[in-house]
C-alpha positions, 0 to 999 in steps of 0.5 A: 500500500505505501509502495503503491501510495509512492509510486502514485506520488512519484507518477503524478509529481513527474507528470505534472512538472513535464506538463509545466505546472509549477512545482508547489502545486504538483506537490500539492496534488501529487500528495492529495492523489495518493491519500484519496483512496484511504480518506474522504476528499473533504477531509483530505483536502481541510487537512491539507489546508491546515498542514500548508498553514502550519508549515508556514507559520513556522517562526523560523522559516522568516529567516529565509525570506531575510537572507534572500533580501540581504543576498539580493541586495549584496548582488548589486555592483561593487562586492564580486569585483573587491572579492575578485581582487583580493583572492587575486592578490592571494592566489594570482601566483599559480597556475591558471590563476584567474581559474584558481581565482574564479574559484576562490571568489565563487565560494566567497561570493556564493556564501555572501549572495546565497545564489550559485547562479548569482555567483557564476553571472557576478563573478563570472563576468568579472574574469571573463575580460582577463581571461580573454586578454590571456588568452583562455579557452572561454569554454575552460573558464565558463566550465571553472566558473560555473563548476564552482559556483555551488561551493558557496550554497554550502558555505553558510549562510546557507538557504538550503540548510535553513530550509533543510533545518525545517524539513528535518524538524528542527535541526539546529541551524547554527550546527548546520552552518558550521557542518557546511564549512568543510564540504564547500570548501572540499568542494572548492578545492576539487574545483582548484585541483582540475583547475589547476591541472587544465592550467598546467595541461593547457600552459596557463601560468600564473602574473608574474613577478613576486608577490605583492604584499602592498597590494594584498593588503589593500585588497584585503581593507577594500574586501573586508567589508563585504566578508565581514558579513558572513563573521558577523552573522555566522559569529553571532549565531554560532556565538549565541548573540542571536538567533539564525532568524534575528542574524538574517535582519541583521545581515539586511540592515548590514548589507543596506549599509554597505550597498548606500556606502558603495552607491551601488543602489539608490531608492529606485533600484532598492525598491524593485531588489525588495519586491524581487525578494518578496517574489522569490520568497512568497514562492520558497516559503509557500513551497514549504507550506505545501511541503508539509500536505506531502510530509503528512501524507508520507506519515499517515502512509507510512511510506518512509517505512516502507522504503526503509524495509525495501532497501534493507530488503535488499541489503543490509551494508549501509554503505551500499545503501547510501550509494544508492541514495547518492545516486537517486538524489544525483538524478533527481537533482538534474531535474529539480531545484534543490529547494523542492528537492529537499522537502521530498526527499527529507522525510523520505530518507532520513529515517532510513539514515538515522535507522544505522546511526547518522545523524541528521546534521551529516545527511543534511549535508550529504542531500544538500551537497548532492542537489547542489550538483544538479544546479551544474548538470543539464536539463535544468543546471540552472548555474551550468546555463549562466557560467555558459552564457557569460562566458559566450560558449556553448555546452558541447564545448563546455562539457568535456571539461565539465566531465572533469570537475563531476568526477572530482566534485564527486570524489568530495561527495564520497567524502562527506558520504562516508567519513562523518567528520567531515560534516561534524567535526566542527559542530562537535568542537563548537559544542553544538552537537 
């Protein structure tokens, strides 16, 4: 029965979004399907609508409309191209240094704007008139750009984690932000190591001359502003001072000085960047209303169970049985935002994970960094589409060098899998689990 009940989830959800229905009602409906031959419609659909009220009346899910505001305002000029500069300035000796840079800037500026397409169009834009200068394949530079965008959607603050966070009921998001550090910066440095083979292969060297400490340091004073966010916020919430709810105001109220001090925004231009928010956040947070009509329907059939004696049926080895979430979430990924992604496959696996012993903070990791892949895998690779378009290529040029950073992004993905220190040591040094 709760098979079958999946099954017809899984059936009507895929139909639905080939149809182009948007994502929260094929939710909605896909869920209302499956419960109908157990309940009566009346009663299915009032609790439906309660559900969708309770999961969005959640006070912490405030927190995400915050720091999509405050990423939003911190995308507006002047903060990718001081983050440029300064990882230059640092990096700008090695092989392949505006690839290695890319990279380094991608992680930052991914954590501050929480947007990997953000991150892959800012940044992306900003390398590209250098490397054409010293003549790089634009398809390495857009596969780089686009290949490391996501390291910064682990890197907290992180969106995903807090929606993750609620999915899960109520992992701590100060222990999930401090879990994201080590697997965005595993993704980051796979990124640097194809990076820096291409260049080596390819003869991309690094400036010449010696380092330059001067002007380090004056990229440092000009950069650290903007980095001064993610110490302020994450420090603050890690430290106590206040909660992940009031740290994403305070990174609005921060990011707003910061945009008047820079005049990158006037009152025109903020005007539209808060009703793009509010666009975009009316869609998550109702996302996550509705999310709630499918997590009831998955308790009352009990389908997580379900699922969990399927795959133990199959095998017993935990590691094998984490190999093939890893790939049902790889391909799952391709095709659906991470946001959606999460709501579904949270309560659907997690049981299953912490039936042998894992703990909610290093499954949230695993699911988030491996929905972060499908942001850079076709059909939808949202962030894979704009590294390509700003770099003026295309995606048969593009993807024999994105082959390259699959394999090694995944081999980070088997990290974060299979040694649980990865995604926990920090939060157990801060004492946060």
């Amino acid at each position: 029965m709760a098979i079958q009940a999946l099954l017809v989830i899984l059936a009507v959800l895929l139909v639905l979004l080939f149809l182009g229905v948007p994502i929260s009602y094929a939710i909605a409906v896909s869920s209302l399907t499956a419960i109908l031959s157990s309940i009566d419609l009346n009663v299915a659909v009032l609790t439906a609508a309660q559900r969708t009220f309770v999961g969005m009346s959640k006070f912490s899910l405030t927190a995400i409309p915050f720091f999509i505001l405050a990423g939003n305002i911190m995308n507006q000029g002047g903060i990718a191209k001081r983050l440029v500069d300064f990882v230059m300035a640092i990096l700008g000796k090695m092989p392949g240094a505006l690839l290695v840079t890319n990279i380094g800037t991608n992680a930052l500026f991914g954590a501050i704007s929480g947007s990997a397409s953000a991150a892959a169009a800012a940044v992306g834009s900003m390398i590209r008139d250098g490397a054409d200068e010293q003549g790089y394949d634009p398809a390495v530079t857009a596969a780089t750009n686009a290949a490391s965008s996501c390291s910064g959607l682990l890197i907290p603050p992180s969106n995903a984690l807090i929606t993750y966070s609620l999915a899960s009921g109520g992992t701590s998001v100060a222990a999930l932000f401090m879990a994201g550090y080590i697997p965005g910066i595993i993704w980051a440095l796979c990124c640097c190591v194809v990076g820096v083979l291409l260049a080596v292969k390819l003869g991309y060297k690094g400036t010449p001359g010696k380092f330059d400490w001067k002007n380090l340091g004056v990229c440092t004073l000009r950069a650290l502003p903007s980095l001064s966010l993610i110490i302020v916020v994450i420090g603050g919430i890690i430290g106590g001072v206040f909660s992940a709810t009031e740290g994403s105001a305070i990174a609005v109220v921060y990011a707003l000085v910061l945009a008047f001090c820079y005049r990158s925004i006037n009152l025109k231009s903020l005007w539209k960047i808060i009703v793009d928010s509010a666009k975009m956040s009316g869609m998550v947070v109702f996302l996550v209303g509705v999310s709630n009509i499918l997590g009831w329907v998955m308790a009352f059939l009990q389908i997580p169970d379900a699922v969990a004696a399927a795959l133990l049926s199959l095998t017993s080895n935990k590691y094998i049985i984490l190999l093939i979430m890893n790939v049902i979430l790889l391909v799952s990924g391709t095709f659906m935002d991470v946001t959606p992604a999460i709501l579904i496959f949270t309560p659907l696996f997690l049981p299953i994970c912490q039936s042998f012993g894992m703990s909610t903070i290093q499954f949230g990791l695993i699911l988030v960094y491996n929905l972060c892949i499908g942001n850079i895998t076709p059909p939808v690779g949202n962030a894979l589409f704009v590294g390509i378009k700003v770099g003026r290529t295309s995606l048969s040029k593009v993807m024999p060098y994105m082959l390259m950073y699959y394999v090694a992004i995944i081999g980070g993905l088997l990290l974060v899998t299979f040694i649980p220190a990865v995604s926990t040591a920090l939060p157990q040094a801060m004492g946060l689990m």
